[in-house]
SEVOGU-902133 format. One line per field, with one value per residue: residue number from 1; residue in three letters; x negated, y, z negated of N, C-alpha, C, CB in turn. Coordinates in steps of 0.02 Angstrom, whole numbers. Atoms other than C-alpha are relative to their C-alpha. Glycine has a CB too. Layout:
% residues N
resi: NUM	...
resn: Ala	...
neast: X	...
nnorth: Y	...
nup: Z	...
caeast: X	...
canorth: Y	...
caup: Z	...
ceast: X	...
cnorth: Y	...
cup: Z	...
cbeast: X	...
cbnorth: Y	...
cbup: Z	...
***
This chain:
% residues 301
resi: 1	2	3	4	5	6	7	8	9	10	11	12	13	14	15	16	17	18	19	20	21	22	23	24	25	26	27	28	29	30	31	32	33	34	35	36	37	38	39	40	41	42	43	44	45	46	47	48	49	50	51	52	53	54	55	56	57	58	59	60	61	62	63	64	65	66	67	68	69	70	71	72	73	74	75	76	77	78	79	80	81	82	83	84	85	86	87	88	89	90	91	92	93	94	95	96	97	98	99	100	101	102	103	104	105	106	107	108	109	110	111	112	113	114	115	116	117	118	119	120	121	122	123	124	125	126	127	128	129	130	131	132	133	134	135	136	137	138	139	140	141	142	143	144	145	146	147	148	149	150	151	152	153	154	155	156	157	158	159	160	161	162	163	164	165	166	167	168	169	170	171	172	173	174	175	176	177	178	179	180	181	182	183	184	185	186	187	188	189	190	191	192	193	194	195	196	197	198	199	200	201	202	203	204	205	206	207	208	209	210	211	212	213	214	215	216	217	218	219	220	221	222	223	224	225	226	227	228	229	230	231	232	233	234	235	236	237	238	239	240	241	242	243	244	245	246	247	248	249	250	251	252	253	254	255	256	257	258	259	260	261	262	263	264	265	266	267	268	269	270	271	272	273	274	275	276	277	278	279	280	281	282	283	284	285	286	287	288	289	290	291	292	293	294	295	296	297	298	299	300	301
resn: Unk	Unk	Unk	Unk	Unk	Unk	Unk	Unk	Unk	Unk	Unk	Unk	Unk	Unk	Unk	Unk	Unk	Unk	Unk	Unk	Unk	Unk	Unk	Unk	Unk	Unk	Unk	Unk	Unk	Unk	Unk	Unk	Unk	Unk	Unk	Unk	Unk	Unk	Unk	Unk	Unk	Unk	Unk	Unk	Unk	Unk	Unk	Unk	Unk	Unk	Unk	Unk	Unk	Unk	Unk	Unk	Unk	Unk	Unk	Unk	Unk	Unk	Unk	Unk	Unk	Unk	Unk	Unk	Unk	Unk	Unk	Unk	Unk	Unk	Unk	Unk	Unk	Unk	Unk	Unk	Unk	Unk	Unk	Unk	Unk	Unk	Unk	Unk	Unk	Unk	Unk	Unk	Unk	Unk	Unk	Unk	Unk	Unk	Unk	Unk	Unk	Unk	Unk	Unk	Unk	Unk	Unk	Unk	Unk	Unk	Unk	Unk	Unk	Unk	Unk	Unk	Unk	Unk	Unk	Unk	Unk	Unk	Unk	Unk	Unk	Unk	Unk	Unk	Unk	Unk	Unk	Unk	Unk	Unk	Unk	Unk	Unk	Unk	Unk	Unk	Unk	Unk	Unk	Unk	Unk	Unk	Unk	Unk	Unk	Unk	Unk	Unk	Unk	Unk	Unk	Unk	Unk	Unk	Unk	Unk	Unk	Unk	Unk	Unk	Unk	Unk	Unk	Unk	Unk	Unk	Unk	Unk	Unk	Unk	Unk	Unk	Unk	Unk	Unk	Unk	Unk	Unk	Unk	Unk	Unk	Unk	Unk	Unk	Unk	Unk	Unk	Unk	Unk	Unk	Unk	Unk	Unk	Unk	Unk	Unk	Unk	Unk	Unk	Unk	Unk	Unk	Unk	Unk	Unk	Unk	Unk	Unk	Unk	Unk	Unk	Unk	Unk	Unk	Unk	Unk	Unk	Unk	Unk	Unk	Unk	Unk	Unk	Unk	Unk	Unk	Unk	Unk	Unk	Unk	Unk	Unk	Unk	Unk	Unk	Unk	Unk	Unk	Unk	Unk	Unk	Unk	Unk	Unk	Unk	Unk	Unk	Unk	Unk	Unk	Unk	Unk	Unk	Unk	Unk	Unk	Unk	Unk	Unk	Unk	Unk	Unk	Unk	Unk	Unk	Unk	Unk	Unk	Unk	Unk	Unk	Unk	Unk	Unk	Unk	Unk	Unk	Unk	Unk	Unk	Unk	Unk	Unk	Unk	Unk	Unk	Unk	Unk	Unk	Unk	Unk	Unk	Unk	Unk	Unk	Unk	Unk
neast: -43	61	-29	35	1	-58	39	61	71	-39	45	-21	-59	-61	-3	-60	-65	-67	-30	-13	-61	3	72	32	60	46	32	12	84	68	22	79	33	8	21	-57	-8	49	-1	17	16	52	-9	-24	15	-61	35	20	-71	-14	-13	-55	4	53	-28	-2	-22	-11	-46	-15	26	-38	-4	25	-33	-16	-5	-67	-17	-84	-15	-118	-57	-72	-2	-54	2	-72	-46	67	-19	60	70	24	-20	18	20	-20	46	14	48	54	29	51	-30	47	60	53	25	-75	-80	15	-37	-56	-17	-67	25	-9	-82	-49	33	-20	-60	-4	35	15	-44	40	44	73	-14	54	31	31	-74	-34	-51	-53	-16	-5	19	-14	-25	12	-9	-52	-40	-26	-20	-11	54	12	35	-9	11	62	34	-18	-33	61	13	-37	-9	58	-28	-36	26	39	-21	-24	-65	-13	5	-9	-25	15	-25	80	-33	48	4	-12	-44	-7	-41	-11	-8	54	63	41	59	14	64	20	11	45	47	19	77	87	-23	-26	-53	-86	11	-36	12	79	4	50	-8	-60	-5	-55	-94	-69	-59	-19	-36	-68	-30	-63	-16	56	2	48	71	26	-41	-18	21	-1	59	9	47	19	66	17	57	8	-10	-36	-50	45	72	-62	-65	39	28	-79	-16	-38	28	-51	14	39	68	61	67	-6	-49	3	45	-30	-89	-45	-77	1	27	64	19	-56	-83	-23	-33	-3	-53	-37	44	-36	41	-20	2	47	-42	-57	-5	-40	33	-3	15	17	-17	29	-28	35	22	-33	34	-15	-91	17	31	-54	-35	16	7	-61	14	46	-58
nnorth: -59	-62	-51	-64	-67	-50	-30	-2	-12	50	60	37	34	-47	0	92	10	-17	16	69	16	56	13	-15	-26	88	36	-26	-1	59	-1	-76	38	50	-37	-10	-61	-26	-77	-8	51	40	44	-47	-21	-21	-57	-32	-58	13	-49	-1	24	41	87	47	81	50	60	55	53	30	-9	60	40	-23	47	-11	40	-4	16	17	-14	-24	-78	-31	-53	-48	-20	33	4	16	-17	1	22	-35	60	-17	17	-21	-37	54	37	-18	-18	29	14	-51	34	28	6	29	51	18	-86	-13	17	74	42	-7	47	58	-21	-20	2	-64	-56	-54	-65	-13	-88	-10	70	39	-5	-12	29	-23	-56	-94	-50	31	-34	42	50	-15	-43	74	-23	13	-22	-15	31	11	66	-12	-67	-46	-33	-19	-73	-66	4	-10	-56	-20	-15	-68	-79	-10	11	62	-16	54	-41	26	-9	-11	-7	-33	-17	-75	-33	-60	-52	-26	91	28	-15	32	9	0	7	56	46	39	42	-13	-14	31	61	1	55	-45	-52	-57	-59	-50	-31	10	51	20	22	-22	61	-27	50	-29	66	-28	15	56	-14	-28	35	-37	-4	8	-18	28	-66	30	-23	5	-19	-34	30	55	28	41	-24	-78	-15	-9	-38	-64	9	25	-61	-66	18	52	54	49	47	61	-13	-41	-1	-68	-18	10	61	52	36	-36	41	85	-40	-13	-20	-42	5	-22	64	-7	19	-11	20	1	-19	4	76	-15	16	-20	-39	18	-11	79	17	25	-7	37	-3	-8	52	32	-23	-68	-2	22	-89	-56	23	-11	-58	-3	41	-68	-62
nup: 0	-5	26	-8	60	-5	50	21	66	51	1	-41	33	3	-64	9	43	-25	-80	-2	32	71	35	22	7	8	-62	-43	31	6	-74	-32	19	-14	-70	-64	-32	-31	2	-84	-36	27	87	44	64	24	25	-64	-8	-55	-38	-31	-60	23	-2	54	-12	46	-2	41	-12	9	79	35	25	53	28	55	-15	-20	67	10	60	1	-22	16	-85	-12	-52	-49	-48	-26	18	77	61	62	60	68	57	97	43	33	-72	-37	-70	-67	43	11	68	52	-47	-74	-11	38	-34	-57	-67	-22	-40	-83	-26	-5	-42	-61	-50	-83	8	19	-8	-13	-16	6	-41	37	30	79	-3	26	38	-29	48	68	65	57	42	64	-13	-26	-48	-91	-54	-72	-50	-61	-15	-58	17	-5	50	45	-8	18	65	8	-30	54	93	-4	19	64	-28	41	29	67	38	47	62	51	51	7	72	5	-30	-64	-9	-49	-13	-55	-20	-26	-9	-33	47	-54	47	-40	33	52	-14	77	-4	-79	-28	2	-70	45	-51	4	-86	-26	-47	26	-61	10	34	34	17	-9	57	30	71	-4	65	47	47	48	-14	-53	-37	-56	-56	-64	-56	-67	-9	-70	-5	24	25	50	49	1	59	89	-2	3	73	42	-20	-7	95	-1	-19	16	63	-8	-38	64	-44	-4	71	47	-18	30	-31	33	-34	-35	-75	-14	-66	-44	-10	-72	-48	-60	-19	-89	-41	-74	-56	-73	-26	-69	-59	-35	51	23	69	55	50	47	81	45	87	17	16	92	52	1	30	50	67	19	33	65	-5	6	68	29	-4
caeast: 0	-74	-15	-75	-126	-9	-113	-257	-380	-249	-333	-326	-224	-104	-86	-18	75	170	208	177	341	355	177	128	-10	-118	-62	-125	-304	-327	-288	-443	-534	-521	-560	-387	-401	-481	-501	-530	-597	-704	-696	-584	-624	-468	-558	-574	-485	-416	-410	-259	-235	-353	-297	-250	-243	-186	-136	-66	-130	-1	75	-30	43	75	13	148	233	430	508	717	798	969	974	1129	1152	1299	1306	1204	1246	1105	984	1005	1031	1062	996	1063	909	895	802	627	610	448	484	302	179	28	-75	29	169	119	256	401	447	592	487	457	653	685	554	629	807	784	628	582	724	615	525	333	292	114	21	40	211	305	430	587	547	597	581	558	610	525	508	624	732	897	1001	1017	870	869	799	763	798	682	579	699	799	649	611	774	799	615	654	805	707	581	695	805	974	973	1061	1033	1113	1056	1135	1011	1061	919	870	940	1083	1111	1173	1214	1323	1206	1047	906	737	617	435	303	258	72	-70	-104	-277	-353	-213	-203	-75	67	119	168	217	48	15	-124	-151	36	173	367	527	687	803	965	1067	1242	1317	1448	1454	1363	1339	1247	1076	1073	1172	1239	1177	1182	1038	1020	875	817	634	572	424	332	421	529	665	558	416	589	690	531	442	638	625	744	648	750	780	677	547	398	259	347	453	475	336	452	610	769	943	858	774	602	603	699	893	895	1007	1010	1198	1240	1166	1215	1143	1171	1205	1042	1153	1278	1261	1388	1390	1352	1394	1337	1400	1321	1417	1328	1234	1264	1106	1175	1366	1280	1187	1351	1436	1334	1327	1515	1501	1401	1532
canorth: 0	171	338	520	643	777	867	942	890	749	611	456	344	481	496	291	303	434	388	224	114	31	66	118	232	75	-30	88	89	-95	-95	46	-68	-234	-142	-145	22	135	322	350	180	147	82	226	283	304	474	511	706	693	804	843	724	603	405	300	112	-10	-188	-291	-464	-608	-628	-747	-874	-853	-968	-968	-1116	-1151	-1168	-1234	-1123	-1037	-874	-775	-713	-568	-539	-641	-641	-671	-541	-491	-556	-478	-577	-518	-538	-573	-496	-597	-650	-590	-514	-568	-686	-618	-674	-799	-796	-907	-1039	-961	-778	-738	-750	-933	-956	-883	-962	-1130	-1072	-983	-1036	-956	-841	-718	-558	-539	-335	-287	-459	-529	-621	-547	-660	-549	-414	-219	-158	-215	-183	-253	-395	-353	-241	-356	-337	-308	-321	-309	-459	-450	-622	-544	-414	-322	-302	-260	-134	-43	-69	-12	134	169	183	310	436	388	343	182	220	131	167	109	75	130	120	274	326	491	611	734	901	913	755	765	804	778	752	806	764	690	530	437	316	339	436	315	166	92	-24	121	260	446	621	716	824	735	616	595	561	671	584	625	541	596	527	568	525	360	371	441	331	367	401	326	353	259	341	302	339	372	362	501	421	254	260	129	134	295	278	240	355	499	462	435	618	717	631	491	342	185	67	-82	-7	-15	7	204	209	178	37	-53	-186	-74	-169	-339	-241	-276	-245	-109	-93	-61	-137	-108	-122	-46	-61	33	32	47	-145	-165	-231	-91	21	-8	45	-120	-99	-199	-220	-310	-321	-275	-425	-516	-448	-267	-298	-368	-178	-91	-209	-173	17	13	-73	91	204
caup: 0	47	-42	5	-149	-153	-294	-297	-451	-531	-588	-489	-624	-664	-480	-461	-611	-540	-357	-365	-384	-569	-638	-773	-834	-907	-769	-661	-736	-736	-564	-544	-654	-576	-403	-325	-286	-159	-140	68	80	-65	-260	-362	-548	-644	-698	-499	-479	-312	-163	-56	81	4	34	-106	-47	-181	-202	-326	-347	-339	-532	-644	-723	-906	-1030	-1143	-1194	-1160	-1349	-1376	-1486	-1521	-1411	-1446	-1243	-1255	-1084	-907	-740	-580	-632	-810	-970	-1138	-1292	-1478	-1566	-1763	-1878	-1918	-1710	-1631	-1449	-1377	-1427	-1529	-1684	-1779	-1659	-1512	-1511	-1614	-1492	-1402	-1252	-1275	-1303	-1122	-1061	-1103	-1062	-913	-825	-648	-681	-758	-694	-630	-635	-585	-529	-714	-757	-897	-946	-929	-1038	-1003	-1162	-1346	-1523	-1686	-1757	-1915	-1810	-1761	-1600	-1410	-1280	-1098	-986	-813	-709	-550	-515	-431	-584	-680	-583	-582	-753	-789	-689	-823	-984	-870	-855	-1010	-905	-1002	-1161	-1334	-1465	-1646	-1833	-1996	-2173	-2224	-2398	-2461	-2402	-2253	-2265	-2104	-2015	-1855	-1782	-1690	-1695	-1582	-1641	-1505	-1576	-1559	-1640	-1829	-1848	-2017	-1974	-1794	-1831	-1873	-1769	-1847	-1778	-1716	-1565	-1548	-1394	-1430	-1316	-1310	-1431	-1465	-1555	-1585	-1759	-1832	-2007	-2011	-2205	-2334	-2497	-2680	-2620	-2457	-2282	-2151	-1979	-1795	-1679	-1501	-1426	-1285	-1285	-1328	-1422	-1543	-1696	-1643	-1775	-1930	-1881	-1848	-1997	-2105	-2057	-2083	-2309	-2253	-2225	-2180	-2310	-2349	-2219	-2341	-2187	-2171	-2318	-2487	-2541	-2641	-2583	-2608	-2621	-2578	-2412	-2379	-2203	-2090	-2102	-1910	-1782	-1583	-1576	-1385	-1246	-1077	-919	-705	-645	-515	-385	-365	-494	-579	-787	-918	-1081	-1220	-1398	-1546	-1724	-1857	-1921	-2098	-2194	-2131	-2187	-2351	-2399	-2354	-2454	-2601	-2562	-2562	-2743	-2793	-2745
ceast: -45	62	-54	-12	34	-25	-51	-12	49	-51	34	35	58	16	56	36	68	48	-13	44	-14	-51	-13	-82	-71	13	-34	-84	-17	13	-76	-46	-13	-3	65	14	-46	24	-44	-55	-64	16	32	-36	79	-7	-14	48	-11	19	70	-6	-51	53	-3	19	-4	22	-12	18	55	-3	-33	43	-5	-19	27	53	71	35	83	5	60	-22	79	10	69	15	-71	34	-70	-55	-5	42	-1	2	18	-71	-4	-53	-60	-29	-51	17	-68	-43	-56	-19	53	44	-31	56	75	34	64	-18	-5	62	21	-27	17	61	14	-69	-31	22	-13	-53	-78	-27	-92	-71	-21	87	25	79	81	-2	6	-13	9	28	-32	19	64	38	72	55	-16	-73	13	-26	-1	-17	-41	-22	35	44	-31	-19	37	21	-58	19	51	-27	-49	17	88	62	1	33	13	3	-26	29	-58	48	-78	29	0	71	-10	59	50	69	-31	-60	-47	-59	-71	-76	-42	-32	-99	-46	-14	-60	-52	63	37	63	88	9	26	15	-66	13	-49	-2	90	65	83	50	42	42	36	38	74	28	61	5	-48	29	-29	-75	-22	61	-33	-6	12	-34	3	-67	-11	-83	7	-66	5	29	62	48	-29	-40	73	3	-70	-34	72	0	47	-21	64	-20	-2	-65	-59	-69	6	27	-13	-45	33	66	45	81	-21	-29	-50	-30	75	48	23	33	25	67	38	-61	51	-45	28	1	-94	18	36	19	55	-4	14	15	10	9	-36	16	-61	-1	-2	-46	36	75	-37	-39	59	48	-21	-2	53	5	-20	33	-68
cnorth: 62	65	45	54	68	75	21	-13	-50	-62	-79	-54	42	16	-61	11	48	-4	-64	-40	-57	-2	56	48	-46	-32	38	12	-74	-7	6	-49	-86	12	-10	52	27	41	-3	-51	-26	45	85	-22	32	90	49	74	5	71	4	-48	-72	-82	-59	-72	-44	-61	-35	-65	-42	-32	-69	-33	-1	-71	-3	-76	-8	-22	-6	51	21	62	23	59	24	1	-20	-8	-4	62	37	-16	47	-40	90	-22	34	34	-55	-25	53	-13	-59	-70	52	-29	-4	-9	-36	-39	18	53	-28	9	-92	-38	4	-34	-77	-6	30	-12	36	45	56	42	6	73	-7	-42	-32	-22	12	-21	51	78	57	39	-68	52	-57	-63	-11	56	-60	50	24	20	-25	-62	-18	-74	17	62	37	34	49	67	63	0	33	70	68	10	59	56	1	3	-67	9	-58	25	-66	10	-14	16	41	22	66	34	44	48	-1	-101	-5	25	-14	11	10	24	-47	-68	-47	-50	57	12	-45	-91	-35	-54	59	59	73	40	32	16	-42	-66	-50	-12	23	-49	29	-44	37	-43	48	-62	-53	-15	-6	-47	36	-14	-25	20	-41	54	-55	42	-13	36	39	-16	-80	-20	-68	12	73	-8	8	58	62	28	26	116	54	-2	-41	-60	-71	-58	-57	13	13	16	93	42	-6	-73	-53	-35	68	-53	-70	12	-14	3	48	-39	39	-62	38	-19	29	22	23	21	-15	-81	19	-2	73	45	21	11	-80	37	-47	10	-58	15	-3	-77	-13	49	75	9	-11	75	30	-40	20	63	18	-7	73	53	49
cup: 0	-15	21	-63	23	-63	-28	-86	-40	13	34	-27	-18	56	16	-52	26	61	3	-27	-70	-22	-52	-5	-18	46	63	-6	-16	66	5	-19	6	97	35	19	32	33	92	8	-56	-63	-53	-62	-23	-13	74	-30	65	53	53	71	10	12	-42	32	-90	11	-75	9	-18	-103	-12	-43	-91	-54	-87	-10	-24	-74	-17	-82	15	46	-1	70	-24	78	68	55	55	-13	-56	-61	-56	-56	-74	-38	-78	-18	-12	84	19	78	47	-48	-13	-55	-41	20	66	10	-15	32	31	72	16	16	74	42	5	24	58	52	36	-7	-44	50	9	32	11	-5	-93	-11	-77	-24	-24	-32	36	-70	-77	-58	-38	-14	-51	11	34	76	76	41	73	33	74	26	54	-11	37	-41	-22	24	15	-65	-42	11	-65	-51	57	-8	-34	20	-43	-91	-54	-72	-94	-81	-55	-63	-29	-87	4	56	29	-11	56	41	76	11	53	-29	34	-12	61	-53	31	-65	-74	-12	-54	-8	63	7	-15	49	-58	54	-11	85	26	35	-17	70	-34	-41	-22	-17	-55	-52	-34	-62	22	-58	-40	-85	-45	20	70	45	70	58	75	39	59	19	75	31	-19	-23	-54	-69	-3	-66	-72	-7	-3	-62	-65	-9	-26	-84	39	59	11	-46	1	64	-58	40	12	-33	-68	-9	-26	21	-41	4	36	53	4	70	44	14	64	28	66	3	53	23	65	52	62	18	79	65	14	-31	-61	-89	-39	-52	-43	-64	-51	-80	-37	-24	-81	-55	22	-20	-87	-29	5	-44	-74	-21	-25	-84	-43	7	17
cbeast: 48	-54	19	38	-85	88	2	-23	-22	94	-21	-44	-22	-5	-74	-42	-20	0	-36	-38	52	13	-65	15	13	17	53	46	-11	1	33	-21	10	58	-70	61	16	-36	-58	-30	-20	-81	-125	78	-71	16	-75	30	4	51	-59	15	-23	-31	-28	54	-77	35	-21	35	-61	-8	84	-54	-21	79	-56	59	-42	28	-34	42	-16	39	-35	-11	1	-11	37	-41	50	11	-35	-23	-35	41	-135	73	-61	-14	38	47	63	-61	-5	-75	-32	17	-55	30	49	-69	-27	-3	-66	43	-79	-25	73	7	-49	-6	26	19	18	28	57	-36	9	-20	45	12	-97	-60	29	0	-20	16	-42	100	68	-70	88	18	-54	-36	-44	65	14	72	-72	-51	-2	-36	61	21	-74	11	15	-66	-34	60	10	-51	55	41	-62	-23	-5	-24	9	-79	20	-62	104	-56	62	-72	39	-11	-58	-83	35	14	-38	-102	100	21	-23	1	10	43	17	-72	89	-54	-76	16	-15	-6	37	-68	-8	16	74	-44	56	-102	-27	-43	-82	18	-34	21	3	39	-25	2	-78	65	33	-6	45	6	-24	11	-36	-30	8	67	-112	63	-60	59	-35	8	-53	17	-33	-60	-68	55	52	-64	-79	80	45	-63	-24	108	37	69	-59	25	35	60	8	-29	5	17	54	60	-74	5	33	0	44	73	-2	-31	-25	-21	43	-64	76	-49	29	74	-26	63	-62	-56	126	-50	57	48	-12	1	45	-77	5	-38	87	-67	53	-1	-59	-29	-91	-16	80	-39	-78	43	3	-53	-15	35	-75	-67	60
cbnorth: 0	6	-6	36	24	-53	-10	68	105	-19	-8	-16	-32	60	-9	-89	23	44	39	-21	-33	-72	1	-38	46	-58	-39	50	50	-81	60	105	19	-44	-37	-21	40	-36	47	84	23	-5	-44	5	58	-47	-29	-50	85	-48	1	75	60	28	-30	25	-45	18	-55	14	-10	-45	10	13	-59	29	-21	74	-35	-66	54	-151	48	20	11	31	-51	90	103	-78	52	-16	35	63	-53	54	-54	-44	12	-63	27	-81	-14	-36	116	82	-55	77	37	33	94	-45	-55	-4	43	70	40	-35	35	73	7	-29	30	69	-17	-8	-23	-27	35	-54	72	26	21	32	-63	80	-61	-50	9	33	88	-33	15	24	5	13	62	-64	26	65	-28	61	-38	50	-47	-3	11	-3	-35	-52	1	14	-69	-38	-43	-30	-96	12	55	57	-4	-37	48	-48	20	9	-44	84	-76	58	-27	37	14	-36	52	35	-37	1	-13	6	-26	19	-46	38	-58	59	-21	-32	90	96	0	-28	-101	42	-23	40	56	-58	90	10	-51	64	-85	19	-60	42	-79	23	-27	11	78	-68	-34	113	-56	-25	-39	-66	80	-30	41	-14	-22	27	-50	88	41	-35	60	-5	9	22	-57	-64	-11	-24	-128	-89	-3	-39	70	29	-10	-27	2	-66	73	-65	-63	11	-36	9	1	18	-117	83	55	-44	73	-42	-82	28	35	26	-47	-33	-2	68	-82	49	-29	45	-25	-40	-66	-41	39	-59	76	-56	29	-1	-9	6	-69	56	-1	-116	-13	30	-98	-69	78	36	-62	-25	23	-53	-72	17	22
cbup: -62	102	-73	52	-18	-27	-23	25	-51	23	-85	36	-62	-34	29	-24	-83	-6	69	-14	63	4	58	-7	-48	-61	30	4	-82	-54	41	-57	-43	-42	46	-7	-35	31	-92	27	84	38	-46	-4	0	-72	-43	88	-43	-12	33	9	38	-97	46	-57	71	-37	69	-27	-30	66	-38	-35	38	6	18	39	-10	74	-42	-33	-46	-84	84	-79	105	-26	-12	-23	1	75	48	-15	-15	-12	15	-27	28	-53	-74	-61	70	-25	21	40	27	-6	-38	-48	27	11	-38	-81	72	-15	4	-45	-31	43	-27	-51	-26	-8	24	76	-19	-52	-56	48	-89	-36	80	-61	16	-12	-42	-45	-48	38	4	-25	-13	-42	-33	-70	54	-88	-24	37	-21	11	-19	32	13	81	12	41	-47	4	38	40	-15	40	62	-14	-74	45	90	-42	89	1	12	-3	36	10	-7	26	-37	67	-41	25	-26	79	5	39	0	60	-37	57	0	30	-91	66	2	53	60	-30	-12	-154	-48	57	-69	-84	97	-61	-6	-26	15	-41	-12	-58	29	61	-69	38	-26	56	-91	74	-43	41	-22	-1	11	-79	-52	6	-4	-8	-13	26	-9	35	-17	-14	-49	36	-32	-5	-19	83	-5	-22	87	14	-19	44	95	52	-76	10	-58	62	-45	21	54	-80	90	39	-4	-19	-27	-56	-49	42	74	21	12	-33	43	67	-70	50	-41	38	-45	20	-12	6	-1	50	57	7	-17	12	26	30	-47	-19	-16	7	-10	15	-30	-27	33	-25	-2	67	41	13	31	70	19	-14	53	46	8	32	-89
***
């Protein structure tokens, strides 16, 4: 595939990420870095700054095969037709494999349940996924059955037509019964495994939350997200004094109400059909441990 620079002095991975269909800023730099690219006929530098009229050739290498292995469990599909599925995921399931998780993900279930019928973006196959959510976050994710889903569905989270809407039982009360948020979010400068708000090497979020009942000391909320960063809701909520509860990695360090991990839940899910554009939405009741804090909240008057 050959693209023309349109910009003087843009660098030659921020270049592909933005005219090039379905790529990423990282995938667009291991391209550079595994030589599939070339600047008027010879070996780009992601770091190139490009002249007007300049000739970007690229190719992406047929998808590698995934060594991931196919695992039977329960999947809780809401809603599947020929190119995407929507899986209800619990609280406690791991989206990818990764240290400690090789066998037990919600990638291996689809993998054993759906096979072929998964997605290969950018010459590596990624079984399905378009987007994640936590570990100990429960409720609705996205899976593309090809890559042409994938990549209009992909498409939808870029420019935030995909909307997902989220339920949070947060510590502390709100003046106000809505809000937003609008804090860029990026890597933690002394802990790389959390994320915070900082300007620095950071990356735009908004997320957008309104009051569904206010309790003693904590409050029922509902989030919509206009971004999708790592962490966006905890890292939000957490930065405003109302951390969500049982988050002890951004919150309070101690279990609250039996909580020791985020009282989030992905419960809608809407997006364009790929076929025909057509609107999906997606519903997901709240889930037992999250009826079980408002049950006790209730209790507390």
């Amino acid at each position: 595939m050959i693209l023309y620079a349109d910009i003087p002095g843009e660098r030659l991975d921020a270049f592909l990420a933005r005219c090039a269909e379905n790529m990423s800023r990282s995938a667009a730099q291991k391209l550079i870095e595994e030589g599939q690219v070339t600047r008027n006929g010879k070996p780009g530098k992601k770091n190139d700054k490009l002249n007007t009229g300049d000739a970007i050739e690229y190719t992406i290498p047929e998808p590698k095969e995934v060594d991931i292995k196919p695992t039977q469990m329960q999947l809780d599909i809401v809603y599947e037709d020929e190119d995407v599925v929507v899986i209800n995921k619990p609280k406690g399931l791991v989206v990818h494999p990764a240290a400690g998780h090789q066998d037990d993900t919600l990638v291996n279930g689809l993998l054993y349940a759906l096979g072929d019928d998964l997605s290969g973006i950018n010459g590596e196959l990624r079984p399905g996924i378009v987007h994640r959510i936590d570990k100990d976050t429960s409720g609705l994710l996205a899976v593309a059955k090809n890559d042409f889903a994938h990549t209009f569905l992909a498409s939808q989270l870029k420019d935030h037509t995909m909307a997902r809407t989220y339920e949070a039982i947060v510590c502390g009360s709100f003046r106000e019964d809505s809000g937003t948020v609008d804090a860029p979010i990026g890597r933690h400068p002394s802990d790389r495994k959390k994320m915070c708000v900082t300007e620095r090497n950071s990356k735009p979020a908004v997320t957008h939350w309104e009051v569904v009942k206010r309790y003693r000391g904590y409050t029922h909320i509902r989030c919509k997200l206009e971004t999708g960063r790592t962490h966006q809701i905890r890292v939000h909520m957490a930065s405003i004094g109302h951390p969500i509860l049982g988050d002890t990695v951004y919150g309070h360090k101690k279990p609250e109400l039996g909580q020791d991990s985020q009282c989030l839940h992905a419960g809608a899910l809407c997006f364009r059909h790929p076929r025909d554009g057509r609107p999906v939405m997606v519903f997901a009741p709240l889930p037992q441990y999250f009826q079980e804090v408002i049950a006790k909240l209730e209790k507390m008057g």
